[in-house]
FILOLUM-809011 format. One record per atom (N, C-alpha, C, O): atom name; x, y, z. Coordinates in steps of 0.2 Angstrom, whole numbers, padded with zeros to 4 digits, m for minus. Example, Ala and Ser with C-alpha at 12.3 -4.5 7.8 and 13.67 -1.06 7.14 Angstrom:
BEGIN
  atom      u      v      w
     N   0066  m0028   0039
    CA   0062  m0022   0039
     C   0066  m0016   0039
     O   0071  m0017   0042
     N   0064  m0011   0035
    CA   0068  m0005   0036
     C   0064   0000   0039
     O   0067   0006   0040
***
This chain:
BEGIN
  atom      u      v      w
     N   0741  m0001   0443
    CA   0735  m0002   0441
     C   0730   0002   0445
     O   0725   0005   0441
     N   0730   0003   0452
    CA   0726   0005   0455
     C   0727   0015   0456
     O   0723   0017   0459
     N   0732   0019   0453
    CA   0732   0023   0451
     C   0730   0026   0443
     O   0729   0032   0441
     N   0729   0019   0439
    CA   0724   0023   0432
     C   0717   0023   0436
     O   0712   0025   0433
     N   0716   0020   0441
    CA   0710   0021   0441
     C   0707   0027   0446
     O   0701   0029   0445
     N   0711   0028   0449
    CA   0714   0035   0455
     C   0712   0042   0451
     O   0707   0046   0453
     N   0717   0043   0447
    CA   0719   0047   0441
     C   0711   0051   0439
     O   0709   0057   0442
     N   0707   0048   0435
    CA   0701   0049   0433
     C   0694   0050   0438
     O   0689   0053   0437
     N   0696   0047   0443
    CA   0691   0050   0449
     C   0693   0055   0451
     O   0690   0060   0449
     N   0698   0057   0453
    CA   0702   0064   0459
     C   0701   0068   0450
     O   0697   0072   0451
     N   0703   0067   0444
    CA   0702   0074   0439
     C   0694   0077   0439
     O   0692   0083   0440
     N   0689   0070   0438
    CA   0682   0073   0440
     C   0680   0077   0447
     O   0678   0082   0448
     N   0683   0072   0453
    CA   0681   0078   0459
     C   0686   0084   0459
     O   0688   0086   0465
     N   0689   0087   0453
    CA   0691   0092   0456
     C   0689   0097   0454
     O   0688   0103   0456
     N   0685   0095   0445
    CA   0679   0098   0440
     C   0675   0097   0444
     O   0674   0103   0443
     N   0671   0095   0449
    CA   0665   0096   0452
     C   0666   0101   0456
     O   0661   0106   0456
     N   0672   0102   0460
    CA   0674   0106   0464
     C   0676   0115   0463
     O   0676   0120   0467
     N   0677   0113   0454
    CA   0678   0120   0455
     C   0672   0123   0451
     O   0671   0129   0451
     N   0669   0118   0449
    CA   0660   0122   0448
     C   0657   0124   0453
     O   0653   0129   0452
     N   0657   0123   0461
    CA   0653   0123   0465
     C   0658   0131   0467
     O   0655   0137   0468
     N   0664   0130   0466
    CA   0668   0138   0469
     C   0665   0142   0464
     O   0668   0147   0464
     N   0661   0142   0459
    CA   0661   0149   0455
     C   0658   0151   0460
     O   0656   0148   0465
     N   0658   0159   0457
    CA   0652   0164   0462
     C   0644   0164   0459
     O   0643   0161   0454
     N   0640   0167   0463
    CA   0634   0164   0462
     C   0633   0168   0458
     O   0628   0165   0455
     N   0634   0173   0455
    CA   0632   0177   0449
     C   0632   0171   0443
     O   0627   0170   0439
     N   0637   0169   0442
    CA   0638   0165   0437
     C   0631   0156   0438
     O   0628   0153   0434
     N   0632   0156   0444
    CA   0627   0149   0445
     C   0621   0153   0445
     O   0616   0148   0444
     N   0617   0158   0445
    CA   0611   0161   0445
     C   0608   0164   0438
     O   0602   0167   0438
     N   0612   0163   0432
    CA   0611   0164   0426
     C   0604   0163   0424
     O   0603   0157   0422
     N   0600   0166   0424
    CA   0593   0164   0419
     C   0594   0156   0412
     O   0598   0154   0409
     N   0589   0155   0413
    CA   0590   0149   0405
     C   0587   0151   0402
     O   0582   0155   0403
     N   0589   0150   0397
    CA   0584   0154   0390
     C   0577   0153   0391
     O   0574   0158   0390
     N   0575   0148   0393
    CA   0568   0145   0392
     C   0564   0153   0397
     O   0559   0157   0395
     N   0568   0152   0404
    CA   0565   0156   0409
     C   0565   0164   0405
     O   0560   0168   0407
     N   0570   0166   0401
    CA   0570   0172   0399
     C   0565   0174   0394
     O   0563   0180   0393
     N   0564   0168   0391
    CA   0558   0167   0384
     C   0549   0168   0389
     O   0545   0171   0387
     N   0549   0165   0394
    CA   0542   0166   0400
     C   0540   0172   0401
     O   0535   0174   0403
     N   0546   0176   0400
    CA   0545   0183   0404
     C   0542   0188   0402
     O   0541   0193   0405
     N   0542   0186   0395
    CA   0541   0190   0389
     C   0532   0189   0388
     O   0529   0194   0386
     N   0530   0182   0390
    CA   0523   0181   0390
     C   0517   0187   0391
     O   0517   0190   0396
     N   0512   0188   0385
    CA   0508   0194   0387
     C   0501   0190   0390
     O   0501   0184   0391
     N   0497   0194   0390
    CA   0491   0191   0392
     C   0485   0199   0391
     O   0486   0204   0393
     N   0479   0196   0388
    CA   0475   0200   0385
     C   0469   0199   0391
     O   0467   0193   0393
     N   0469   0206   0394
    CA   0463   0202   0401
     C   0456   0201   0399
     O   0453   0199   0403
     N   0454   0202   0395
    CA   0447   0200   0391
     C   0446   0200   0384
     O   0449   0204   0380
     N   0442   0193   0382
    CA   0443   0189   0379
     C   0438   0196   0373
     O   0440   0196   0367
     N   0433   0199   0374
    CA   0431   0206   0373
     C   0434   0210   0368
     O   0431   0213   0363
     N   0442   0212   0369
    CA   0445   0218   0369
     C   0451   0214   0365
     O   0456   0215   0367
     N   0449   0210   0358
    CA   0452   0207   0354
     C   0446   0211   0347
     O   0441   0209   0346
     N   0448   0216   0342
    CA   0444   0219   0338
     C   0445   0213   0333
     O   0441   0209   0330
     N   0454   0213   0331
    CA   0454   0210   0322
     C   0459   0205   0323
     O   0461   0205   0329
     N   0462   0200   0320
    CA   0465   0196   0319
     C   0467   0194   0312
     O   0463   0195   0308
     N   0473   0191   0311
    CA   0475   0189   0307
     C   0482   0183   0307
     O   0486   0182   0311
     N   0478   0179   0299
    CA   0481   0172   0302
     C   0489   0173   0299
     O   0489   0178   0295
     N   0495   0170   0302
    CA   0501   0169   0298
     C   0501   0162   0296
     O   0504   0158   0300
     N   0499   0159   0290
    CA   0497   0152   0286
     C   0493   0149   0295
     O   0489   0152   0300
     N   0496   0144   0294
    CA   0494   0138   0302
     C   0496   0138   0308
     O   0494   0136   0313
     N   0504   0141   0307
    CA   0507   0142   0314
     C   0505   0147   0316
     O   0506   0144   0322
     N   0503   0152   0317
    CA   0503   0159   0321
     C   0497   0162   0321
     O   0493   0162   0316
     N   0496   0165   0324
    CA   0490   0171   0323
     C   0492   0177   0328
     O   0495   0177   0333
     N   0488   0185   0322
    CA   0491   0192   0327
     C   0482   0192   0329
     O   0477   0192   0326
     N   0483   0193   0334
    CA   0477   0197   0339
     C   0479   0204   0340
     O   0484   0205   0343
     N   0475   0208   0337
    CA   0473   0216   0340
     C   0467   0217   0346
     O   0462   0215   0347
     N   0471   0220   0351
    CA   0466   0223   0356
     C   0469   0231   0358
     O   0475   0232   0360
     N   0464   0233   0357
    CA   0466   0240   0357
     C   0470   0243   0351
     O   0469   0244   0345
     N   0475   0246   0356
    CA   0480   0247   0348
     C   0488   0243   0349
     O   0493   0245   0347
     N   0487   0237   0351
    CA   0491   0234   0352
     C   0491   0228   0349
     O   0486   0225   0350
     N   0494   0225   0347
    CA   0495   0217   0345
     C   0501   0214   0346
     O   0507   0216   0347
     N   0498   0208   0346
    CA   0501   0201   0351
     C   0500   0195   0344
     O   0495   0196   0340
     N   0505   0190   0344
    CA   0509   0185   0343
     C   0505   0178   0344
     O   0510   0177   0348
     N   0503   0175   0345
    CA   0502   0169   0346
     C   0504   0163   0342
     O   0500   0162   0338
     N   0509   0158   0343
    CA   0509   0153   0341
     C   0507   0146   0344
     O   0507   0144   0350
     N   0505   0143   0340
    CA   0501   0134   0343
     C   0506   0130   0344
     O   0512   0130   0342
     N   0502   0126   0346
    CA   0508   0119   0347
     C   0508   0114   0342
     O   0513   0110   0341
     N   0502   0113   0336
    CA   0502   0111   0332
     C   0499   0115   0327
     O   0496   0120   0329
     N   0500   0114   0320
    CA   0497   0119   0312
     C   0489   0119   0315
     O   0487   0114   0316
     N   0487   0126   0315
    CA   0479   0125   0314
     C   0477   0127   0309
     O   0477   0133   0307
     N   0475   0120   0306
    CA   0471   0120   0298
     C   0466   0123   0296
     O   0465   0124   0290
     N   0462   0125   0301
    CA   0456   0129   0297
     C   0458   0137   0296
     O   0455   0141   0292
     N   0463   0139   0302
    CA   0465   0146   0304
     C   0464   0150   0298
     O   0460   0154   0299
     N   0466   0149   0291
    CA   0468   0152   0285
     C   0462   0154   0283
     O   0462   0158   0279
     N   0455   0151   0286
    CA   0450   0151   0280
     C   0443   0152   0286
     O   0438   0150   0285
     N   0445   0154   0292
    CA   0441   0155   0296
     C   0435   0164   0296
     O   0440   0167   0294
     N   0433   0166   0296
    CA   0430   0169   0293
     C   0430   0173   0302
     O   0431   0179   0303
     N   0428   0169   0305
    CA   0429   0171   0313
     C   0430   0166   0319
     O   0430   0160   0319
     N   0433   0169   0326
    CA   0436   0163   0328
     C   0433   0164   0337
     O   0430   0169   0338
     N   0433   0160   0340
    CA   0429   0161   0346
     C   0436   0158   0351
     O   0440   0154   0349
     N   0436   0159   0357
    CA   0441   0159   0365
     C   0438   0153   0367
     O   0432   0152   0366
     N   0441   0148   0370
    CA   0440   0143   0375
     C   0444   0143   0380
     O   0448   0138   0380
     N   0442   0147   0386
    CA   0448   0147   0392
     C   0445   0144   0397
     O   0439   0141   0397
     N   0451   0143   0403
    CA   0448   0139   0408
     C   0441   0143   0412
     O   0440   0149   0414
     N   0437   0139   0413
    CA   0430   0143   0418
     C   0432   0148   0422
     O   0436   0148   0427
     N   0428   0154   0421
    CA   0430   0158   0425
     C   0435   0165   0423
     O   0436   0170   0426
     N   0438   0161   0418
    CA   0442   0164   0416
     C   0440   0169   0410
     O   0438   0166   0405
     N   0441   0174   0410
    CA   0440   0179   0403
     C   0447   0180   0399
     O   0446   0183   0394
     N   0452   0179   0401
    CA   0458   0182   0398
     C   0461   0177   0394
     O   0461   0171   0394
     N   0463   0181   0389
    CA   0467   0176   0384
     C   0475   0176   0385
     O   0478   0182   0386
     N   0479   0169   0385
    CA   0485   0170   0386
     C   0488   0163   0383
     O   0484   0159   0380
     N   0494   0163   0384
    CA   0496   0155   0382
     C   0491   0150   0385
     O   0495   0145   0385
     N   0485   0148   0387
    CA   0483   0144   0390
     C   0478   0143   0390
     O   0475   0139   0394
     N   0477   0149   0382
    CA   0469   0148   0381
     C   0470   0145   0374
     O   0476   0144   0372
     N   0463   0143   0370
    CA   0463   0138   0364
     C   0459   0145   0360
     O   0455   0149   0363
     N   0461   0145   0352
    CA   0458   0145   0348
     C   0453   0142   0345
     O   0456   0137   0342
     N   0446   0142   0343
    CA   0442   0139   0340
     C   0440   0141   0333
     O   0435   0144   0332
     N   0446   0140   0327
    CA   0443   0140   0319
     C   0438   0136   0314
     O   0440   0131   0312
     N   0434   0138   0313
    CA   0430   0132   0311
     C   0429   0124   0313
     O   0429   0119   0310
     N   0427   0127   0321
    CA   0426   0121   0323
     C   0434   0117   0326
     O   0433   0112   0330
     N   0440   0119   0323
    CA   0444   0115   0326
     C   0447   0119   0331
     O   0447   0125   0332
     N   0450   0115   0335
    CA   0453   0118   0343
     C   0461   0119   0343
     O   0465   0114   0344
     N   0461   0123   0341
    CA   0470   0127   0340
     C   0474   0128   0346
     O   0472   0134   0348
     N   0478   0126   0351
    CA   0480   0126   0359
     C   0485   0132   0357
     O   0490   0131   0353
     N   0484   0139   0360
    CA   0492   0143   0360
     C   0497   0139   0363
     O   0494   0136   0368
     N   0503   0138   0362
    CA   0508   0139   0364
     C   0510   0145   0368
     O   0510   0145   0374
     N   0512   0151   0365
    CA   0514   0157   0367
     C   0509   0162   0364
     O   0505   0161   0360
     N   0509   0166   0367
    CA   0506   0175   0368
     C   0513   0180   0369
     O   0518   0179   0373
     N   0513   0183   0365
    CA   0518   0188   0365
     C   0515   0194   0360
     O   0513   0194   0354
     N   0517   0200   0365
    CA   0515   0206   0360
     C   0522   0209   0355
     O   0528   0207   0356
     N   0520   0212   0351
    CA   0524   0213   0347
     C   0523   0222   0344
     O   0518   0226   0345
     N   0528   0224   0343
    CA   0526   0233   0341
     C   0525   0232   0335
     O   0527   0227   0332
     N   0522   0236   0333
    CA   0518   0239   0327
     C   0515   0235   0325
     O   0512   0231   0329
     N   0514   0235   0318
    CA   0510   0228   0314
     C   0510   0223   0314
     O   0514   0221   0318
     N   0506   0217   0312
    CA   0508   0212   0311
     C   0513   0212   0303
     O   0513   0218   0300
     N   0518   0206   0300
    CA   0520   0208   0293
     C   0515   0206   0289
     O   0511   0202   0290
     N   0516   0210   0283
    CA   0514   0209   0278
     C   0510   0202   0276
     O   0504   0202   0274
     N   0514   0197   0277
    CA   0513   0191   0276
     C   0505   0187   0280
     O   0501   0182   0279
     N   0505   0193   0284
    CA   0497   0189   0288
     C   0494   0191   0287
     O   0493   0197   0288
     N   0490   0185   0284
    CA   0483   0188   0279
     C   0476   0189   0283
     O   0475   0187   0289
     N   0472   0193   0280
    CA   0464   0189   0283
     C   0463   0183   0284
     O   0467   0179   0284
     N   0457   0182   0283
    CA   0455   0175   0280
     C   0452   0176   0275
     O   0448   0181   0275
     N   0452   0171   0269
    CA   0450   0173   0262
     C   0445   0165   0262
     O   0442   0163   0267
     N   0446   0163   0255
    CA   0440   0158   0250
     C   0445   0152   0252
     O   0451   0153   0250
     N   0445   0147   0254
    CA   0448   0140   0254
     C   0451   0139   0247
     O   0449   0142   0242
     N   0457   0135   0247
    CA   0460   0134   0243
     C   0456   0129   0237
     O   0451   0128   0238
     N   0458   0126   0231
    CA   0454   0122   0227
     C   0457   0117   0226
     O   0454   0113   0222
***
């Protein structure tokens, strides 16, 4: 009796045991999440954003200069599509836009999630902003 219960303790510590012997290469692996951060861009003035365009609610491309950048929200911003113009709300002091600054469409407050630049274009599919649906 007292070895079924022997059996499954000593199998776990020997599984612990040999995780700790890997080499540290293998325990020092990035996490995805960590490698998704690093990619993070950030626009140092909120200025040097000329054009924009929405992709439906999730996303929006920011042009500054000759580069564009990616932005997705944490939640759909509903006005984004029909916004005609959009205004920065960062933290005081701060001029730069990055994941951590808000979009303001039509009065509504759109929080980025992510900033990420991107090459070339934005696609096709991201429009200006047009006439409200009917």
């Amino acid at each position: 009796m007292m070895n079924r219960l022997i059996r499954p303790l000593a199998a776990a510590m020997l599984a612990g045991a040999a995780v700790s012997a890997l080499p540290a290469s293998a325990q020092d692996t990035p996490a995805p999440a960590a490698a998704a951060a690093a990619k993070e861009a950030r626009i140092p003035f909120a200025s040097m954003v000329r054009d924009y365009r929405a992709e439906d609610r999730d996303a929006i491309y920011l042009r500054a200069g000759r580069d564009w950048y990616r932005g997705t929200f944490f939640a759909p911003c509903q006005e984004l599509p029909w916004a005609w113009n959009i205004r920065f709300d960062n933290s005081p002091g701060v001029d730069a836009i990055d994941r951590f600054s808000t979009v303001i469409a039509r009065g509504e407050r759109c929080r980025l999630n992510s900033l990420v630049k991107i090459v070339g274009e934005p696609p096709a599919k991201a429009k200006k902003p047009g006439k409200p649906e009917k």
